[in-house]
Backbone as numpy.savetxt, mean C-alpha at the origin, in Angstrom:
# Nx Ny Nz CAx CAy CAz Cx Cy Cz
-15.41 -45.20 -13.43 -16.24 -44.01 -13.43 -15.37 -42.76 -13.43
-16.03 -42.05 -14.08 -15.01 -40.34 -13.82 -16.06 -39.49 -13.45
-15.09 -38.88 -12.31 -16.23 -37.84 -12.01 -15.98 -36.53 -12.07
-16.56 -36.24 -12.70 -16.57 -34.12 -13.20 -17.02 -33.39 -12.21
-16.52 -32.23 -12.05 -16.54 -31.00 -11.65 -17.24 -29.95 -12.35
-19.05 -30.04 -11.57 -19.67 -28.67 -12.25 -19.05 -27.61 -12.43
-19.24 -26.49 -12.67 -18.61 -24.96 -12.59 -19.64 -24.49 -12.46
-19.71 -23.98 -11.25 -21.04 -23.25 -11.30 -20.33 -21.30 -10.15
-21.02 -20.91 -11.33 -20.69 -19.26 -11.26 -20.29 -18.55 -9.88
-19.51 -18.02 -9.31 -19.55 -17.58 -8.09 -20.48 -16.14 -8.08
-21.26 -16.20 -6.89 -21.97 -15.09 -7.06 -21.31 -13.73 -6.62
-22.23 -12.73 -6.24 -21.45 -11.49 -6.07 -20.69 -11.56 -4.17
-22.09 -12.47 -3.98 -21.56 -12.10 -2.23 -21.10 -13.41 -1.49
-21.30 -14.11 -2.54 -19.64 -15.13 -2.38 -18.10 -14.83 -2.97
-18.34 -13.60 -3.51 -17.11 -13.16 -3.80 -16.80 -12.38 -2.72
-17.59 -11.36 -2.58 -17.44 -10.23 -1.54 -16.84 -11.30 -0.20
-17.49 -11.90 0.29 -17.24 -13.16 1.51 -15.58 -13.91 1.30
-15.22 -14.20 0.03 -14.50 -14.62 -0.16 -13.08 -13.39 0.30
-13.17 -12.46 -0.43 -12.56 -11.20 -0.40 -12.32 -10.54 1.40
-13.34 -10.78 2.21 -13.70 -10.43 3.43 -12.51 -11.38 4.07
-12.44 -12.43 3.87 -11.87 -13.53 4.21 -10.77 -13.44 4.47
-10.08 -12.83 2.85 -8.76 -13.05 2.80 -7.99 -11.65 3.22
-8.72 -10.37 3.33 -8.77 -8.84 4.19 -8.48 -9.82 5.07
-8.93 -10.24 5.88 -9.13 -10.86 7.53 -7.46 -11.66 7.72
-7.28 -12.56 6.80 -6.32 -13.09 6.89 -5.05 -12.13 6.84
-5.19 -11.33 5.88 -3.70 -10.43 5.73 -3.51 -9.49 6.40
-4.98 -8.82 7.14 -4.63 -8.11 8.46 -4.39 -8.57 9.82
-4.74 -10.17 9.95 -4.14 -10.69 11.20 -2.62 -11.15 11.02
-2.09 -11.23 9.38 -0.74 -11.67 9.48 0.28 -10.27 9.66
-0.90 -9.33 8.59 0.53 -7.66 9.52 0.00 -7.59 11.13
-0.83 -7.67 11.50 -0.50 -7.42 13.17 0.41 -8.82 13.91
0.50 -9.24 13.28 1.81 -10.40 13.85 3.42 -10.09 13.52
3.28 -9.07 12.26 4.65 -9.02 11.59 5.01 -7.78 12.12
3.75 -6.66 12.01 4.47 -5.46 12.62 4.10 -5.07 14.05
4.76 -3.92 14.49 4.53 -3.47 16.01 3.11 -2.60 15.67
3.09 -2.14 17.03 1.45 -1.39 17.25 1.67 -0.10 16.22
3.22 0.39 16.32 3.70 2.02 15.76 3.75 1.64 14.13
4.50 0.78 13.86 4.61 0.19 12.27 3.25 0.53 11.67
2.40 -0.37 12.69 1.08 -1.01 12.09 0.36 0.55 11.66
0.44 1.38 12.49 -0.34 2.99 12.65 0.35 3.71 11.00
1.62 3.82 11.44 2.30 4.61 10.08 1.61 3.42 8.78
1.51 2.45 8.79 1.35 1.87 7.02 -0.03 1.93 7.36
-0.89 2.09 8.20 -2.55 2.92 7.55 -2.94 4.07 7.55
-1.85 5.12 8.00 -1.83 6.23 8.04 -1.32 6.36 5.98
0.16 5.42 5.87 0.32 5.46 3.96 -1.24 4.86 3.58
-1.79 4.13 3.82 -2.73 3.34 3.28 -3.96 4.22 2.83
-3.99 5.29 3.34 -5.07 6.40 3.44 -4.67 7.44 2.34
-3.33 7.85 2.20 -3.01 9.00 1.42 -2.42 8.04 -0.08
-1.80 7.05 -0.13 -1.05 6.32 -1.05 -1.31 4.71 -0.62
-2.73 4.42 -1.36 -2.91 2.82 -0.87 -2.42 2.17 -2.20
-1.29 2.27 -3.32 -0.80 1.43 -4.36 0.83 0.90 -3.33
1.05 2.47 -2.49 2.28 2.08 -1.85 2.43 1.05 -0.58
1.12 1.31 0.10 0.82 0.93 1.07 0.61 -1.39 0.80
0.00 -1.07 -0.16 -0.12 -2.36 -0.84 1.33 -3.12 -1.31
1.98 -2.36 -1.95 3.40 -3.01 -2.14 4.21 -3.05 -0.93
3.99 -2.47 0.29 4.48 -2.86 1.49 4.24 -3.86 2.48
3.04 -4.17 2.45 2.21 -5.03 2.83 2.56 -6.61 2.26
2.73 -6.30 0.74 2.79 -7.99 -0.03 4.61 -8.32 0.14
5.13 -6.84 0.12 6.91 -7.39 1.00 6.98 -7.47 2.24
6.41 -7.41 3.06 6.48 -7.45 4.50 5.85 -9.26 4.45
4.53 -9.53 3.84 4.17 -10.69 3.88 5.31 -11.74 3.33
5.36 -11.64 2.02 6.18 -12.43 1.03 7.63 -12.79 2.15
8.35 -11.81 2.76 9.87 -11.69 3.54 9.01 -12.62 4.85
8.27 -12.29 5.60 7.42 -13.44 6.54 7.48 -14.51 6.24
6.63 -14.98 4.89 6.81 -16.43 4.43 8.27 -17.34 4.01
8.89 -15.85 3.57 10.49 -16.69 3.19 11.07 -17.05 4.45
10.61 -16.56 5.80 11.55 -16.51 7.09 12.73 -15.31 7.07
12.47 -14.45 6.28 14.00 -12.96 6.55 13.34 -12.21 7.50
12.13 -12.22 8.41 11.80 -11.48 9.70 11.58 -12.16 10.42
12.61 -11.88 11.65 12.16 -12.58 12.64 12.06 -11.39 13.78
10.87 -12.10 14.57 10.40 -11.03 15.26 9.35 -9.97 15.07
9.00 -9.00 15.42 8.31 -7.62 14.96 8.94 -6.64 14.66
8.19 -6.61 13.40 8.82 -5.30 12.63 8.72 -3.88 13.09
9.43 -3.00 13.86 9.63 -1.60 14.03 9.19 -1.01 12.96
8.66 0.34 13.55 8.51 1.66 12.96 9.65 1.88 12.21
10.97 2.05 12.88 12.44 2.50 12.03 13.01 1.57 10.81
12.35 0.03 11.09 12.84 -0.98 9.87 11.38 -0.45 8.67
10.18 -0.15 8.94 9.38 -0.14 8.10 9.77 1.20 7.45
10.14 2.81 8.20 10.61 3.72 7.31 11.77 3.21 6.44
12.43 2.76 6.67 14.04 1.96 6.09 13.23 1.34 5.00
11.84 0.23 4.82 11.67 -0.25 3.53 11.08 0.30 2.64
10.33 1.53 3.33 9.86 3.05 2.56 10.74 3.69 1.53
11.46 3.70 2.05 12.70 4.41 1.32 13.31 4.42 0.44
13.33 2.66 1.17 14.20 1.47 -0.84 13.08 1.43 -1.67
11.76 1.55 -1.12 10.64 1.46 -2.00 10.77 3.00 -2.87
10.79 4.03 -2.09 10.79 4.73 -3.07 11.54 5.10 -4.07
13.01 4.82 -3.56 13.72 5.01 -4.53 13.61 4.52 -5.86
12.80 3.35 -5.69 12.59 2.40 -6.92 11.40 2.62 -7.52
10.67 3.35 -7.33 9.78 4.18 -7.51 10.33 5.12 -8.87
9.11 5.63 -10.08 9.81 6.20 -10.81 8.88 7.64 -10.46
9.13 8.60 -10.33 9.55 10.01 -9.72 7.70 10.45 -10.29
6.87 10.88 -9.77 5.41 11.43 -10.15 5.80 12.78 -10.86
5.00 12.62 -11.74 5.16 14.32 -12.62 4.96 15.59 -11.41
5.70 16.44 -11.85 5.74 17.41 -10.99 5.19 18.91 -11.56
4.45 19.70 -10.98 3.50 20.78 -11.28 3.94 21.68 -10.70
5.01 22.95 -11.74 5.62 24.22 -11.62 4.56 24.90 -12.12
4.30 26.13 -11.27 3.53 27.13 -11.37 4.47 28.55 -11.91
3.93 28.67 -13.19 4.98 29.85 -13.43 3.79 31.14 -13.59
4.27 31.38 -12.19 3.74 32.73 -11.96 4.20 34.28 -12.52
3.72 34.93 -13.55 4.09 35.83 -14.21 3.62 36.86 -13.65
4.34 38.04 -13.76 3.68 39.37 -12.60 3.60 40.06 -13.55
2.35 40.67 -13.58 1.54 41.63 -14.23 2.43 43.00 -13.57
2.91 43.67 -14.28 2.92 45.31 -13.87 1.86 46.15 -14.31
1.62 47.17 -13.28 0.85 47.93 -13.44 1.63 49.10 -13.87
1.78 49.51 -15.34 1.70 50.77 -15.80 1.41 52.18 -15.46
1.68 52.85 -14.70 0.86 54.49 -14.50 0.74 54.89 -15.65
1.96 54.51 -16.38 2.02 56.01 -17.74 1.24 55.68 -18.77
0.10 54.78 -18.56 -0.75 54.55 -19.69 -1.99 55.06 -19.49
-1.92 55.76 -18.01 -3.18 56.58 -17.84 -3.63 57.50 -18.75
């Protein structure tokens, strides 16, 4: 006999559930990896820059699973992976305001 595997569609709020799940899981593995101060500064990034906040999160996890942290991660080691992160980072366009000064003329009265 062989036996097959329906496929049957996942719905919306078995996705959502699914998704809930795995939130749940990756925020109980950063409160194991980082300290209370770590944990504050990367949702404090998570709020203003959540693409950066996210690539910190999946290296903090990923370095967990390899075994290169041992212990809890500090505030001062998490600015330290900020840093190498940004450097590697390629630079956001930057917005010069070229402010031109109007003179006011008398002698055209």
């Amino acid at each position: 006999k062989q036996w097959y595997q329906r496929r049957v569609p996942i719905t919306a709020g078995e996705q959502a559930e699914k998704q809930a799940r795995q939130q749940e899981m990756k925020n109980n593995l950063l409160t194991a990896i980082l300290d209370q101060k770590a944990r504050a500064r990367l949702n404090t990034i998570a709020q203003v820059k959540p693409e950066r906040a996210q690539k910190v999160e999946m290296m903090l996890i990923n370095m967990h699973q390899r075994r290169q942290i041992m212990g809890q991660v500090g505030e001062a080691e998490l600015i330290k992976m900020l840093e190498e992160i940004s450097k590697t980072e390629p630079k956001g366009s930057k917005v010069n305001f070229d402010r031109r000064r109007v003179t006011l003329d008398s002698d055209s009265d």
